[in-house]
GUKOL-864067 format. One record per residue (C-alpha): residue number from 1; chain; x negated, y, z. Coordinates in steps of 0.02 Angstrom, whole numbers, plus 50000, padded with zeros to 5 digits. Last residue first. Layout:
! GUKOL-864067
pos NUM | unit A | east X | north Y | up Z;
...
This chain:
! GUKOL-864067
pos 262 | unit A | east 52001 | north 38917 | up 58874;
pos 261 | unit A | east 51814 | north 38800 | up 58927;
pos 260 | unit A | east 51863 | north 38687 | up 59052;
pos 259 | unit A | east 51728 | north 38703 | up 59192;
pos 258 | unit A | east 51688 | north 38518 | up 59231;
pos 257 | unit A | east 51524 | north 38519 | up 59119;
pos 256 | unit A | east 51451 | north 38656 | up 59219;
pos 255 | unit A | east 51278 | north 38664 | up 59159;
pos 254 | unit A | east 51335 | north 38647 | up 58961;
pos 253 | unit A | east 51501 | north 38776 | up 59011;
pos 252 | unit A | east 51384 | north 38925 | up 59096;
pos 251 | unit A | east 51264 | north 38887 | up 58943;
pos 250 | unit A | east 51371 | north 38908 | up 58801;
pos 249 | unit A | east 51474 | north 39075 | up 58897;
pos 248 | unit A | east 51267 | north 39147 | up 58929;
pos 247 | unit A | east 51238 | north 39105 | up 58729;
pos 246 | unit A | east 51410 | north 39200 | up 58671;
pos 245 | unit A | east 51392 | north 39327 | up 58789;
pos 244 | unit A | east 51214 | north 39386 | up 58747;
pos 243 | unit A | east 51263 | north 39360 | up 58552;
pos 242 | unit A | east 51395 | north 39477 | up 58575;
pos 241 | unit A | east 51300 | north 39606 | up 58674;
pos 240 | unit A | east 51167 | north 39633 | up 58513;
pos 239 | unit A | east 51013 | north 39577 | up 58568;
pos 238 | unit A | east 50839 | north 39677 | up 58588;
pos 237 | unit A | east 50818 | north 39553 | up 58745;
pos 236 | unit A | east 50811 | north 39711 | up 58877;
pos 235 | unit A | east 50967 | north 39773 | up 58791;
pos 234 | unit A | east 51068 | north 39620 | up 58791;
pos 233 | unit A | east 51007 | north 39592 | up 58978;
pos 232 | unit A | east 51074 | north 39769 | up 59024;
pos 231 | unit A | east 51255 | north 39724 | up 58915;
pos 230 | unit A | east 51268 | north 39571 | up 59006;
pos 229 | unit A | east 51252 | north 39659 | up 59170;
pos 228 | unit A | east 51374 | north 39779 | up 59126;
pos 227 | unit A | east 51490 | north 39641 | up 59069;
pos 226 | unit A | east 51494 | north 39560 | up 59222;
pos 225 | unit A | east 51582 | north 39701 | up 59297;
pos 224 | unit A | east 51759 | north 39645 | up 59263;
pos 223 | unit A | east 51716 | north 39508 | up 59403;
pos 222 | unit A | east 51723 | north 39605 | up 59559;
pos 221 | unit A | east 51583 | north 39716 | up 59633;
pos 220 | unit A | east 51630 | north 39850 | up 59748;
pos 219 | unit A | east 51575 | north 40015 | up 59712;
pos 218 | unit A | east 51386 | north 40085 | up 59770;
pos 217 | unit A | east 51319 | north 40069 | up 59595;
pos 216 | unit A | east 51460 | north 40069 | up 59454;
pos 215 | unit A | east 51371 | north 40113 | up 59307;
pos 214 | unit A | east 51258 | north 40015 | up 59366;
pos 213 | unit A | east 51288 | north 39862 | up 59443;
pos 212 | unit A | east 51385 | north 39814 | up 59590;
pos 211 | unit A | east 51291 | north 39712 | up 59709;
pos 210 | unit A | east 51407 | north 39636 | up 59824;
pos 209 | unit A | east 51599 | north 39590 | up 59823;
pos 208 | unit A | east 51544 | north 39502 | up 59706;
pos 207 | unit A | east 51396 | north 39391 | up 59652;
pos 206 | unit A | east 51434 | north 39474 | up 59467;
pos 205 | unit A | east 51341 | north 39355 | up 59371;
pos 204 | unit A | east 51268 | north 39311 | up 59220;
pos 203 | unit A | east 51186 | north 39150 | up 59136;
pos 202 | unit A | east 51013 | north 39121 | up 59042;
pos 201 | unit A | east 50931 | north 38964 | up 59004;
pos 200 | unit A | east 50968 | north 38980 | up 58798;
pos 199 | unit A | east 50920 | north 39151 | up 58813;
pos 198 | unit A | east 50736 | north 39061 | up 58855;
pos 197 | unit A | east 50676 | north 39174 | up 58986;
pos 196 | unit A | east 50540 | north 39305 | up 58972;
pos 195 | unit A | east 50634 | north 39470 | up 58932;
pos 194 | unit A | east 50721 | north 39410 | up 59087;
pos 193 | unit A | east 50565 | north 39404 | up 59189;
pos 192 | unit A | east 50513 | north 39587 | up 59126;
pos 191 | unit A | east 50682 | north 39660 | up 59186;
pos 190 | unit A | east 50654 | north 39561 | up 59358;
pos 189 | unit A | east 50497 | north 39656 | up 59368;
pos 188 | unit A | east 50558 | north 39812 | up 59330;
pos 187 | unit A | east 50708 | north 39814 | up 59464;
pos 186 | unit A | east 50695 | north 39973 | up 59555;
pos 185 | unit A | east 50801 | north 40083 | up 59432;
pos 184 | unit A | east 50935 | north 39939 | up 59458;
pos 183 | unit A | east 51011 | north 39866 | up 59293;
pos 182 | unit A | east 50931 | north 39690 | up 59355;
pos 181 | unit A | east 51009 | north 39700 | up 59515;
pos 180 | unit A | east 51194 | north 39678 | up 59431;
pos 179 | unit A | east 51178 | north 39471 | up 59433;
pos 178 | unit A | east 51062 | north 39360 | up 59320;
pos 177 | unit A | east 51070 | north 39160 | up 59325;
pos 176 | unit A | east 50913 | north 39047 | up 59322;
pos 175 | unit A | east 50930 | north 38892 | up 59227;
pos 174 | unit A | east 50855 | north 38734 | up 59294;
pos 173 | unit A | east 50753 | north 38610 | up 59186;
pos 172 | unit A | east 50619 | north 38567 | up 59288;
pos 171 | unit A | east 50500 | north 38679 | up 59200;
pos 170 | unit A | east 50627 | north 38825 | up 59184;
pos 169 | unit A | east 50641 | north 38818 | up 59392;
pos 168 | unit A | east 50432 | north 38819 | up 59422;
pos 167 | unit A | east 50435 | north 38971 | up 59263;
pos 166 | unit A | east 50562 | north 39064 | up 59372;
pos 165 | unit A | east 50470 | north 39026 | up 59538;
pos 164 | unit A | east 50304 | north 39112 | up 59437;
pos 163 | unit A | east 50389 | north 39254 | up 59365;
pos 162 | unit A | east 50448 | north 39310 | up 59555;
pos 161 | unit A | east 50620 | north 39329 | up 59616;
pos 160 | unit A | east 50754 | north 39412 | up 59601;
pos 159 | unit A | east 50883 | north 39295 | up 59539;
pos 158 | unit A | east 51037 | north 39303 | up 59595;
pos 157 | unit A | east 51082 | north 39125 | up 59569;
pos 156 | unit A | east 50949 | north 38993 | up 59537;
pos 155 | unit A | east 51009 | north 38882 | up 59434;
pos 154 | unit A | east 51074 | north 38698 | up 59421;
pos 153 | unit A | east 51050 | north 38495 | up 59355;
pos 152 | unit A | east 50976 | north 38345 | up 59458;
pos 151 | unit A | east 50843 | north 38223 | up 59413;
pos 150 | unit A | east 50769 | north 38093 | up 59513;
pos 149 | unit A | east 50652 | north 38085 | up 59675;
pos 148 | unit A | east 50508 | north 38198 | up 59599;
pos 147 | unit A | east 50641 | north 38306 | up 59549;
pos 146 | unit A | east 50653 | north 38321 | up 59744;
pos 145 | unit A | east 50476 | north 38357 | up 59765;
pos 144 | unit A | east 50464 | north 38516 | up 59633;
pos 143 | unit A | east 50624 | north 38592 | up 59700;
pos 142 | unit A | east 50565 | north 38551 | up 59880;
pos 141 | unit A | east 50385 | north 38620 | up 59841;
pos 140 | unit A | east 50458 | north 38766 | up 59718;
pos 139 | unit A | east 50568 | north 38826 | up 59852;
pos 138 | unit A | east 50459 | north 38811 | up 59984;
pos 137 | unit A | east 50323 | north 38946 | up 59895;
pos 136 | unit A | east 50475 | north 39061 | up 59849;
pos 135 | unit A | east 50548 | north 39097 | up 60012;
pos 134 | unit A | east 50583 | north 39267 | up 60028;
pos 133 | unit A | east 50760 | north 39256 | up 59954;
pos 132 | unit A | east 50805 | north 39097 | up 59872;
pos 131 | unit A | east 51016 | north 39054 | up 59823;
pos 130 | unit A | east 51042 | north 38896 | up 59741;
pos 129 | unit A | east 51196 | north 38836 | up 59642;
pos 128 | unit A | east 51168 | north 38662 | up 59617;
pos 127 | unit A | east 51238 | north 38570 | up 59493;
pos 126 | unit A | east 51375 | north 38414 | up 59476;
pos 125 | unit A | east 51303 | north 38232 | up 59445;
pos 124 | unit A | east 51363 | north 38142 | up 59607;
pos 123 | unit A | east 51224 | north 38065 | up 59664;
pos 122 | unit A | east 51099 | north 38202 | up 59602;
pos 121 | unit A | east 51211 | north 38341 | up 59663;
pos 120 | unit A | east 51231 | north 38267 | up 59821;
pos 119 | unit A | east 51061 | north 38225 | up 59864;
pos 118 | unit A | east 51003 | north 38406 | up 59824;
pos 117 | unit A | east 51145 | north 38471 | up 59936;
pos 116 | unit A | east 51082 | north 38354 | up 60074;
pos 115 | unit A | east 50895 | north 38445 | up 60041;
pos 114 | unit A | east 50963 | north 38606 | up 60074;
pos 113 | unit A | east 51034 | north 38549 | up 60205;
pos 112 | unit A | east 50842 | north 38495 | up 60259;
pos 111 | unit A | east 50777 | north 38656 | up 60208;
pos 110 | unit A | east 50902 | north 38760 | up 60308;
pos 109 | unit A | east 50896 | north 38678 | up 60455;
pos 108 | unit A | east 50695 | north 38688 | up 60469;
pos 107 | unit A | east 50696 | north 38874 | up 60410;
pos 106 | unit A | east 50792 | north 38894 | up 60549;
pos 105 | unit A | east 50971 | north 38992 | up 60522;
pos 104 | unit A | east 50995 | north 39170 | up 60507;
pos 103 | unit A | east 50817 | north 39194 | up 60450;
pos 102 | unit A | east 50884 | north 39363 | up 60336;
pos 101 | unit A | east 50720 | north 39364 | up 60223;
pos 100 | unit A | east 50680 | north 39187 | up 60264;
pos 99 | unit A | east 50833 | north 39119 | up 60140;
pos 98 | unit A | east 50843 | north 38953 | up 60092;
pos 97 | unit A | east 50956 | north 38853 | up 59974;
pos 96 | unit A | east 51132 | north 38822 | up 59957;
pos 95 | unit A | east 51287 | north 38889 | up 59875;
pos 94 | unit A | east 51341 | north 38788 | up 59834;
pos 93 | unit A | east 51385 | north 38609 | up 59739;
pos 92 | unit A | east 51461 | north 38598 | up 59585;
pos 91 | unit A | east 51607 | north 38610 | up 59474;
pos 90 | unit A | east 51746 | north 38590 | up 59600;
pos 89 | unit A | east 51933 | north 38626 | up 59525;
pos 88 | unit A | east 51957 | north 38440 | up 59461;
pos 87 | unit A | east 51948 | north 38378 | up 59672;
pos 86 | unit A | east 51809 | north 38267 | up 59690;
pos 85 | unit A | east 51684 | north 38374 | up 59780;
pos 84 | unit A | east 51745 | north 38357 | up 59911;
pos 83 | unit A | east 51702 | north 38201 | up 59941;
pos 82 | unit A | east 51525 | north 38206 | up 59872;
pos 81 | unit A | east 51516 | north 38340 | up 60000;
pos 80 | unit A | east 51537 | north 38247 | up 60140;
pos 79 | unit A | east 51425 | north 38109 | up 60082;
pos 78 | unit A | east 51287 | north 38229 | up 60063;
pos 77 | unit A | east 51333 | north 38289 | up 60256;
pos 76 | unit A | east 51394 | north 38421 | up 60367;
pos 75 | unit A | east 51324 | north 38426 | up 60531;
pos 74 | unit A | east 51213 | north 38581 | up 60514;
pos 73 | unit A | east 51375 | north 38671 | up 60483;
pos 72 | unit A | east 51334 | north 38826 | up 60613;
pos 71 | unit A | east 51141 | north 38782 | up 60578;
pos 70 | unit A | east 51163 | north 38803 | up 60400;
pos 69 | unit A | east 51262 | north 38970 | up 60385;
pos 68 | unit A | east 51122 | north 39075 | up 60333;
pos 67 | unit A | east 51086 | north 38952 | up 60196;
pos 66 | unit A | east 51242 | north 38959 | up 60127;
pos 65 | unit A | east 51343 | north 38782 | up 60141;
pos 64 | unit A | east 51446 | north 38704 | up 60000;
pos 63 | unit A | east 51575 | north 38663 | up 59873;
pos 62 | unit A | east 51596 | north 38750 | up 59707;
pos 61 | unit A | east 51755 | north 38840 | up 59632;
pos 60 | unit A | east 51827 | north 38844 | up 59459;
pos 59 | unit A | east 51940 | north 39007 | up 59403;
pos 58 | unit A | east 52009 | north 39016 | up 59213;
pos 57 | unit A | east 52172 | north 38936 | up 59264;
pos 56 | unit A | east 52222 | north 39017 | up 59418;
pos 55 | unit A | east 52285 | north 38969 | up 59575;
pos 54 | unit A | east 52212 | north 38804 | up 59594;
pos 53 | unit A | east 52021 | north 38896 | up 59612;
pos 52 | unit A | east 52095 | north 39026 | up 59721;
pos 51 | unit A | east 52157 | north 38885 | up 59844;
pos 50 | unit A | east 51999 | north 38795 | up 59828;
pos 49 | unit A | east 51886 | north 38936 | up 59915;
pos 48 | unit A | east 52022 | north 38950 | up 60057;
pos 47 | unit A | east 52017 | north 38733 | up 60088;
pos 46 | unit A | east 51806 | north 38762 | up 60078;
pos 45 | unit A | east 51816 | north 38873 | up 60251;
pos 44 | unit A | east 51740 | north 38750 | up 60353;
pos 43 | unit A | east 51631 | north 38687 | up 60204;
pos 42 | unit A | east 51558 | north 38871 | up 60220;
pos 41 | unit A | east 51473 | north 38964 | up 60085;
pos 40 | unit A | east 51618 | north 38916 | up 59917;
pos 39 | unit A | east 51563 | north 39007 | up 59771;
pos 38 | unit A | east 51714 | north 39067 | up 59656;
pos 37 | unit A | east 51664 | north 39016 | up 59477;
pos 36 | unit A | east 51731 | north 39149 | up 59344;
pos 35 | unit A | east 51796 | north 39126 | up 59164;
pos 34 | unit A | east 51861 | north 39232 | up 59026;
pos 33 | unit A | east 51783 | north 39395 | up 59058;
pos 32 | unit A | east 51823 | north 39482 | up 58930;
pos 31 | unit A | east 51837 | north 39658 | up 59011;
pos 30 | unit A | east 52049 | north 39641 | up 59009;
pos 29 | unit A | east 52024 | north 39468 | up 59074;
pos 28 | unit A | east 51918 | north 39545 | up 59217;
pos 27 | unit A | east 52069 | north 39653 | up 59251;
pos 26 | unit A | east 52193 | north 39552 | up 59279;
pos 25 | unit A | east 52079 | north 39439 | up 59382;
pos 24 | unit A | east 52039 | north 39587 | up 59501;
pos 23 | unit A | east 52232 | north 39654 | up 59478;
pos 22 | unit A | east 52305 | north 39456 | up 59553;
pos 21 | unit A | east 52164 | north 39462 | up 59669;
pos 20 | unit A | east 52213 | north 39645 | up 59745;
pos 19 | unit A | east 52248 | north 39634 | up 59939;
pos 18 | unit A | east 52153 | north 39475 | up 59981;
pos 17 | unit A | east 52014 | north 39533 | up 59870;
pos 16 | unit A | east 51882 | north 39606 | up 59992;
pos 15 | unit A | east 51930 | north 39467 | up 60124;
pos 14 | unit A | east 51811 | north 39370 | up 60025;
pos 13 | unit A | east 51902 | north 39219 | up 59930;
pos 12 | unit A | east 51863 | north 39281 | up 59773;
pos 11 | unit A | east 51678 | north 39265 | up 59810;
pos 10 | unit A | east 51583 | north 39255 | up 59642;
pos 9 | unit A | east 51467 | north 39188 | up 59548;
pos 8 | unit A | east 51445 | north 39114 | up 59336;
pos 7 | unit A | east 51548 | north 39270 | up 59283;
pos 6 | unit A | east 51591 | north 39217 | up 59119;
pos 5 | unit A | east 51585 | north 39308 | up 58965;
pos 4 | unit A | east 51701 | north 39288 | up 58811;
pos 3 | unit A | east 51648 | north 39387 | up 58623;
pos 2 | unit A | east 51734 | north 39535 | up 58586;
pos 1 | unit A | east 51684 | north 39648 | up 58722;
């Protein structure tokens, strides 16, 4: 790689890293990536997301509650997060959303912290980082209601989706961020919806310690990976790599405008 990636999600603070961080940064830098956004999924555990953020220069972090956690933190609020979210290190809020595949917490909890996170990032400016699985009809009514309310900035991580939720996010102006599934042999669909996006909406991720891509399928993820995925969305947009990383790095830092850019 000549050109700087970023991996737009990841969980350095996972256990999976406690022994190697210092060699899983080393060795991202090595693969070009020169930026990754640890993704905080418990405010409870928001002081161990931070701490990997202040340790290195070229790591931000996010504040915020994953769906399947939102009945264990069903008391945190907007104003909470606000709050946190004023150390330098915190770019946005996240990851939040809804997720019916796993139904870990009530779809009733989870759209209404959903909602808070909403709140937050339209109070306080900063973007969401949203996370859908099998819920793609409430999405697009509480992404389509709460723009109704005022703007706010973000993407849908992960995405895996359908065509239509993608085209629901682009309309509101949200960006919708690619991870290792879309070099999956399974994963035609999502390779047709990125041949569809604007590259000028596009980010990439590594959502590590999950989801390694291929060539390294059944590894764990970390952020040196990212450019694999870049390199399958290059090819599925008839785009040199370069340009791939060069449009995902613009976008990563005009969403995120409290990354600083190296």
């Amino acid at each position: 790689m000549s050109a700087m990636l970023v991996d737009s999600h990841c969980h350095l603070d996972f256990p999976d890293f406690a022994d190697e961080l210092d060699a899983v940064v080393a060795r991202a830098g090595d693969a070009g990536i020169g930026h990754m956004l640890t993704i905080c999924t418990h405010v409870s555990k928001f002081q161990q997301v931070l701490s990997v953020a202040e340790r290195y220069d070229n790591i931000s972090c996010t504040v915020g509650i994953h769906p399947h956690n939102a009945l264990s933190e069903a008391d945190v609020t907007s104003e909470r997060l606000i709050e946190l979210a004023g150390h330098p290190k915190v770019v946005g809020f996240g990851e939040t959303g809804l997720d019916y595949y796993y139904n870990k917490s009530p779809g009733a909890v989870q759209q209404r912290q959903f909602r808070a996170h909403i709140d937050a990032s339209r109070r306080a400016g900063l973007p969401l980082i949203i996370h859908t699985r099998d819920a793609d009809d409430d999405m697009a009514k509480i992404l389509t209601d709460e723009a109704e309310k005022g703007a706010f900035t973000g993407l849908l991580h992960c995405f895996s989706s359908s065509e239509k939720l993608a085209e629901t996010a682009l309309d509101l102006g949200l960006y919708i961020s690619i991870s290792g599934i879309v070099t999956f042999k399974t994963a035609e669909d999502l390779r047709q919806t990125v041949k569809n996006v604007p590259l000028d909406r596009l980010l990439v991720e590594t959502d590590a310690p999950y989801l390694a891509p291929v060539p390294k399928r059944g590894k764990r993820n970390e952020p040196a990976f990212t450019a694999h995925t870049a390199a399958k969305v290059a090819e599925i947009k008839g785009l040199d790599v370069s340009a791939v990383a060069d449009a995902t790095t613009d976008n990563f830092f005009r969403l995120f405008t409290k990354a600083t850019r190296a």
